[in-house]
TORPA-4810 file (N, C-alpha, C, O; in nm, 3 decimals):
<nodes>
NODE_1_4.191_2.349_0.671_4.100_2.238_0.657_4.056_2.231_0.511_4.016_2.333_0.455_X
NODE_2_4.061_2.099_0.437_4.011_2.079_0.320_3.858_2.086_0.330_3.787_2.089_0.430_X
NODE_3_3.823_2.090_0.176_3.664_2.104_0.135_3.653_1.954_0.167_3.755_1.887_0.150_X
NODE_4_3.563_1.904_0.204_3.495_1.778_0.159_3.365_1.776_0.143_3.290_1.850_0.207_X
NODE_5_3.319_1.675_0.040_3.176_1.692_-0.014_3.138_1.563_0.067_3.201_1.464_0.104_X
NODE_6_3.049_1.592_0.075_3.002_1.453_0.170_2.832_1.453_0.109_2.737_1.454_0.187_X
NODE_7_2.820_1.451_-0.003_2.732_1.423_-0.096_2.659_1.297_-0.063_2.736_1.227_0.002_X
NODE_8_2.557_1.244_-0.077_2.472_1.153_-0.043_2.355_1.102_-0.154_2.311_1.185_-0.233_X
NODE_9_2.317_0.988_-0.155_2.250_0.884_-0.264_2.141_0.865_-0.207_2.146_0.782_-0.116_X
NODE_10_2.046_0.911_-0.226_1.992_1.004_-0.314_2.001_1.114_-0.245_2.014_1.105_-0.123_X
NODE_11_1.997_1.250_-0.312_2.042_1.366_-0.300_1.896_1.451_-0.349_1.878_1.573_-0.348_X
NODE_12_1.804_1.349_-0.390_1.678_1.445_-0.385_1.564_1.350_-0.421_1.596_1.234_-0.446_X
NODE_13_1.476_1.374_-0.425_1.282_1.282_-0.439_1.284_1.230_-0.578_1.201_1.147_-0.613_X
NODE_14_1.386_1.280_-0.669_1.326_1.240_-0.817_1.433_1.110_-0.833_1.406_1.010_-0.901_X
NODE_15_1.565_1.129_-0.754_1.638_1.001_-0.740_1.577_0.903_-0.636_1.602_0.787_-0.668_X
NODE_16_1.515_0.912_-0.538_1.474_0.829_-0.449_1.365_0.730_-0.534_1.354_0.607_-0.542_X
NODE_17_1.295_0.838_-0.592_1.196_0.782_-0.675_1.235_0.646_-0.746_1.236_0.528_-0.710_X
NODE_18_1.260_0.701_-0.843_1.379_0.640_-0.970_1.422_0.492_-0.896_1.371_0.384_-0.926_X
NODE_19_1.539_0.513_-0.779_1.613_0.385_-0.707_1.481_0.319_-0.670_1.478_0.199_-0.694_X
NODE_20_1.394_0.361_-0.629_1.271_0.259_-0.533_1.182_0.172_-0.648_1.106_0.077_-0.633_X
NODE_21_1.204_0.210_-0.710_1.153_0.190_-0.871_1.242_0.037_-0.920_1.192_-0.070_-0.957_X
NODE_22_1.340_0.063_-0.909_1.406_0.000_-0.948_1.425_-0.111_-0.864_1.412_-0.220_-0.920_X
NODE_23_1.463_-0.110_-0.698_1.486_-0.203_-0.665_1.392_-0.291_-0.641_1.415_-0.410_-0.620_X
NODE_24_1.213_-0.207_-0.645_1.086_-0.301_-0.629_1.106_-0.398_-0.796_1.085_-0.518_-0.780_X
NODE_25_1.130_-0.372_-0.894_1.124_-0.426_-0.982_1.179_-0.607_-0.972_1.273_-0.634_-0.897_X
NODE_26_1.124_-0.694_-1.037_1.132_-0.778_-1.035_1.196_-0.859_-1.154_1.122_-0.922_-1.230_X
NODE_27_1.339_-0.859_-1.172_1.465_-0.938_-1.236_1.497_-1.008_-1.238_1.485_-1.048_-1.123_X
NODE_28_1.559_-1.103_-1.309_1.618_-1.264_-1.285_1.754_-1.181_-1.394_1.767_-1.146_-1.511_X
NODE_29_1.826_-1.182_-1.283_1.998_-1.176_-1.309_2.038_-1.049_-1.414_2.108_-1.055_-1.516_X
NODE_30_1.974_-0.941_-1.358_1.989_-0.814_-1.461_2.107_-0.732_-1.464_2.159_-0.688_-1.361_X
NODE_31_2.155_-0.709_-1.593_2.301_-0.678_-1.591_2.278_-0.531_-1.580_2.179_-0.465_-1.610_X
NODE_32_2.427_-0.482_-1.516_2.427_-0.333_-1.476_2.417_-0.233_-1.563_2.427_-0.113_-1.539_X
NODE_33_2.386_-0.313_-1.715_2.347_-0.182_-1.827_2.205_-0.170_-1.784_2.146_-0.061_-1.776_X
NODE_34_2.152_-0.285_-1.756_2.004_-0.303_-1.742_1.955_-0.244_-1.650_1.847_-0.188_-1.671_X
NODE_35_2.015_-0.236_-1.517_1.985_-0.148_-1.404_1.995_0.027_-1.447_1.902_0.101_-1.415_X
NODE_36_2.094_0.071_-1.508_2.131_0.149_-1.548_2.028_0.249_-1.627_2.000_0.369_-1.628_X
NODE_37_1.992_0.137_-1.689_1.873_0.223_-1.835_1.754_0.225_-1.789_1.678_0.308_-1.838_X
NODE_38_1.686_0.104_-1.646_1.582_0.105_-1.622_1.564_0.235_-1.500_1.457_0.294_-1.482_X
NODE_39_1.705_0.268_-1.415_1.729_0.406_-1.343_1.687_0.565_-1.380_1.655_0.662_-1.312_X
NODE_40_1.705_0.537_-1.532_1.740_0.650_-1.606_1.614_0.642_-1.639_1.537_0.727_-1.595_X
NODE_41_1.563_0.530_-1.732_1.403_0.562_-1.755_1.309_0.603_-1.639_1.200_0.661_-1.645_X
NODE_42_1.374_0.563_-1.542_1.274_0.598_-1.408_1.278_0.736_-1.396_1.181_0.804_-1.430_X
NODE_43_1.408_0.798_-1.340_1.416_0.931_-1.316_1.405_1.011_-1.430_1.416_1.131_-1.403_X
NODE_44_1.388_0.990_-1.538_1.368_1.080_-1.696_1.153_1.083_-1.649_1.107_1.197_-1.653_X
NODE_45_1.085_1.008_-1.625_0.954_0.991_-1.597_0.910_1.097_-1.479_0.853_1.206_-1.477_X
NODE_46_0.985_0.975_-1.347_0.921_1.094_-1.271_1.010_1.237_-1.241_0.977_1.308_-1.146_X
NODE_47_1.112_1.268_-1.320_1.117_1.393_-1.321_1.041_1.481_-1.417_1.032_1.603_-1.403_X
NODE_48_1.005_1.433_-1.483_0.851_1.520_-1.624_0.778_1.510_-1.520_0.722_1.618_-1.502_X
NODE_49_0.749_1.430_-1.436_0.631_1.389_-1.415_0.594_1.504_-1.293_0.479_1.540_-1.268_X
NODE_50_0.736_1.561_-1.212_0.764_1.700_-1.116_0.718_1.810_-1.227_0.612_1.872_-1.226_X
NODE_51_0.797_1.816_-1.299_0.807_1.939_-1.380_0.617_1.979_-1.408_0.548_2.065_-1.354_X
NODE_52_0.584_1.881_-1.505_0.452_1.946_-1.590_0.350_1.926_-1.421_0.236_1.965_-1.446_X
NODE_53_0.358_1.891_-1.302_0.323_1.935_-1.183_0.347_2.034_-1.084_0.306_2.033_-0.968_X
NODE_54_0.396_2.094_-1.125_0.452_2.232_-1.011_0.405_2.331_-0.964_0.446_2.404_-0.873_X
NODE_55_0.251_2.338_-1.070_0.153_2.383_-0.995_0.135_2.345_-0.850_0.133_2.225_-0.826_X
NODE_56_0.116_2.463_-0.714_0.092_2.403_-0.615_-0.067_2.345_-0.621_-0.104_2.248_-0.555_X
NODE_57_-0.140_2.412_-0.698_-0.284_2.304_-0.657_-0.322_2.170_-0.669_-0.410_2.104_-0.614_X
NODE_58_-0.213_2.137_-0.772_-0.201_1.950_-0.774_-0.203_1.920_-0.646_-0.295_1.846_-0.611_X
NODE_59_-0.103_1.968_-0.540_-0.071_1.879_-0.465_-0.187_1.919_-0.315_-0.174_1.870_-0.203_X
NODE_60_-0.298_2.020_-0.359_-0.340_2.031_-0.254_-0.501_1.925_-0.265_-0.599_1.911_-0.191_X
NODE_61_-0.481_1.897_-0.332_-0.609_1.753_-0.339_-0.734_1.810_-0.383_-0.833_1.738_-0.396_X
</nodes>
């Protein structure tokens, strides 16, 4: 039996993030560089935004 990856979109919270980001955004006819860079700016954010949080007491309120 072969390997198969059966990998999945999104594959973790900092991409979900990022895509939800993106598709709430509001465009008139945005080209796929544009999707692209506004993806990347998303997940470049809220992944800092994990990192300098990783303290667990952030998340305990």
């Amino acid at each position: 039996m072969s390997d198969i990856d059966l990998s999945t979109f999104p594959s973790n919270k900092v991409e979900a993030i990022a895509y939800l980001y993106v598709q709430k955004k509001q465009y008139d006819n945005p080209s796929p560089e544009q999707l692209a860079e506004d993806f990347m700016n998303a997940y470049k954010k809220v992944n800092a935004f994990f990192n300098e949080h990783r303290d667990r007491s952030y998340w305990r309120g």
